[in-house]
C-alpha positions as CSV (number, residue, x, y, z in Angstrom):
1,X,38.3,15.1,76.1
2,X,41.2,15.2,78.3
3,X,39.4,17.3,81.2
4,X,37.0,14.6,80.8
5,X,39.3,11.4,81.1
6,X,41.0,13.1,84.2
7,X,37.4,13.7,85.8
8,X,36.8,10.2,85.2
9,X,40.2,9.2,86.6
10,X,39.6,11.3,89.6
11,X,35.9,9.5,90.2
12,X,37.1,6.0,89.2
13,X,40.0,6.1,91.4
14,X,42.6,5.2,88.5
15,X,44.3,6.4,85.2
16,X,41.8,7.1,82.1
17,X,43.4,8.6,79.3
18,X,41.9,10.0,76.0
19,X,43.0,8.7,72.7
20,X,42.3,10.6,69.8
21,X,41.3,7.9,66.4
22,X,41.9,9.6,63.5
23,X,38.1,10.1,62.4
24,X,38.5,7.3,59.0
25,X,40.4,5.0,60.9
26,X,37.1,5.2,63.7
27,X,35.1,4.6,61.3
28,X,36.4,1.7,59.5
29,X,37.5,-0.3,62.5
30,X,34.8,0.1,65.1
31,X,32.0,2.0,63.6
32,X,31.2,0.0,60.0
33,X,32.0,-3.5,62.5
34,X,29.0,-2.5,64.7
35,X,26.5,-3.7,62.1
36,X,24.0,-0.8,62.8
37,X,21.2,-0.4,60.4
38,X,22.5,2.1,57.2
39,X,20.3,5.2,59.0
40,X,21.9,4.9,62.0
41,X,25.3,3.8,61.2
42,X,25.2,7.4,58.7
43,X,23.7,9.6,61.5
44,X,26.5,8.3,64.1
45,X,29.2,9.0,61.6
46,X,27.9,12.6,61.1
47,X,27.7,13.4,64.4
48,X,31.1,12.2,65.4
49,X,32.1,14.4,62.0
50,X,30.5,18.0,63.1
51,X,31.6,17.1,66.5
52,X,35.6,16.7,65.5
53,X,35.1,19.7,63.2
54,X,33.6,21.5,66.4
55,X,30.4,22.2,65.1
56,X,28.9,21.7,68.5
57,X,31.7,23.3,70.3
58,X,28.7,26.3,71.8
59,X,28.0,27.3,75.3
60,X,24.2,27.9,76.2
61,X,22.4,28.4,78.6
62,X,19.4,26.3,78.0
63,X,19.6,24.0,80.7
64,X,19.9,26.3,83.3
65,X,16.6,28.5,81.3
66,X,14.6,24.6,81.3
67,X,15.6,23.3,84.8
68,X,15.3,26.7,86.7
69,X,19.1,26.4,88.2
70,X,22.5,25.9,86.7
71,X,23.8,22.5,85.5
72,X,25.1,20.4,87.8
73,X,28.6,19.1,85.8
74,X,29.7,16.1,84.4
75,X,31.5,15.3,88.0
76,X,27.9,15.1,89.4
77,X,27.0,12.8,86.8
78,X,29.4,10.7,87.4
79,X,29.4,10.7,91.1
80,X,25.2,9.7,91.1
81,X,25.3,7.0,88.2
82,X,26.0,3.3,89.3
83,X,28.5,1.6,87.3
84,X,27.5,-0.9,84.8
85,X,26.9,-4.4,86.1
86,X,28.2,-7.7,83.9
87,X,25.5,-8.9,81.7
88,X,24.4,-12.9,82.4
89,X,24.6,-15.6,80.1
90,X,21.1,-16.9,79.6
């Protein structure tokens, strides 16, 4: 996650830093607030649980075997996707 806030940081031009939530404290204060339906407030928690156990932490090579070529990184991603605009008041 740190790679990640300094790629950020590089493409936005300022300082983004990581903070690591202890996992009950995340889900207590901002999780349980977002007032998801049960199903999805459960599968969101689960994930963010196998993913600070590293249960996803895998290398493949599927994306390269679906799109034909390597991937293109998480700079290119954020190079090629607009920034979010300020939502209206209707």
């Amino acid at each position: 996650m740190n790679a990640i806030a300094a790629e950020l940081s590089t493409a936005l031009g300022r300082t983004v830093t990581y903070v690591d939530v202890p996992y009950e404290a995340w889900l207590q204060d901002d999780l349980k607030k977002a007032d998801l339906p049960p199903h999805v407030d459960e599968h969101i928690a689960t994930m963010a649980r196998l993913h600070r156990d590293n249960r996803y932490d895998r290398a493949t090579n599927d994306v390269t075997e679906l799109l034909g070529r390597p991937p293109l990184g998480f700079d290119h991603l954020l190079r090629n996707t607009p920034a979010p605009q300020p939502q209206g008041r209707s």
